[in-house]
C-alpha positions in Angstrom: 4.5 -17.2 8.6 5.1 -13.7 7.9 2.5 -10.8 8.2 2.2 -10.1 4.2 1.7 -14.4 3.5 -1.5 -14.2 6.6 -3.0 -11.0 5.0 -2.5 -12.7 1.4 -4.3 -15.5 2.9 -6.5 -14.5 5.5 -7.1 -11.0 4.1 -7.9 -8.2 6.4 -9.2 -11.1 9.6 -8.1 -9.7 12.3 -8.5 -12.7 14.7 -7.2 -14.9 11.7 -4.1 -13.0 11.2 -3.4 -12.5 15.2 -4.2 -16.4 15.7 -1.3 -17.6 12.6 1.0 -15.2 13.8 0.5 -15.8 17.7 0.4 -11.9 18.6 -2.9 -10.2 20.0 -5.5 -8.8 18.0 -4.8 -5.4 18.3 -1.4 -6.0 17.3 -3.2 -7.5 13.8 -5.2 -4.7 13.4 -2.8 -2.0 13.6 -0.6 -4.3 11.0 -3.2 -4.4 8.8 -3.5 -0.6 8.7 -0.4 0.3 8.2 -0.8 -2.3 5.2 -4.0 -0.3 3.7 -2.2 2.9 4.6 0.9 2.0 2.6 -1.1 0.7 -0.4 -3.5 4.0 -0.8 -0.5 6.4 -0.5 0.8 4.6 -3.4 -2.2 4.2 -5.7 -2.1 8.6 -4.5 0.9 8.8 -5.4 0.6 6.6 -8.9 -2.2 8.6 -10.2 -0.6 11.7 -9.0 2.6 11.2 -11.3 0.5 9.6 -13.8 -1.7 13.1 -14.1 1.5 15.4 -13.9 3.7 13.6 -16.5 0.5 13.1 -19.2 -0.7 16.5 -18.3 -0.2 17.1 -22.3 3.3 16.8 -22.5 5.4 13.7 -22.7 7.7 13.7 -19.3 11.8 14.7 -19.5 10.7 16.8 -22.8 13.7 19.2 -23.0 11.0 22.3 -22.0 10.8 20.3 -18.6 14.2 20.1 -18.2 15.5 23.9 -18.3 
């Protein structure tokens, strides 16, 4: 079993996820958040493109391009 198919199952249990994948529990932990880490930078990063390239303008206008 890999790490993402015990969070999907588990969810963020740390003694659930360390117990399926036989490593310790801190191990789990900082697995888990480097997964919560990755997912908020995106969501950041997705409403941060989404407020630039709707800021008014449609994106790759030819204004945005010169």
């Amino acid at each position: 079993m890999t790490f993402l198919e015990a969070y999907a199952k588990f969810g963020p249990d740390t003694l659930a996820i360390a117990e399926a994948l036989h490593i310790k529990e801190n191990e789990a932990d900082r697995l888990i958040n480097a997964r919560l880490n990755c997912s908020y930078a995106e969501r950041l990063h997705a409403r941060r493109v989404k407020k630039i390239a709707y800021a008014g303008k449609e994106p790759f206008t030819s204004e945005w391009a010169r």
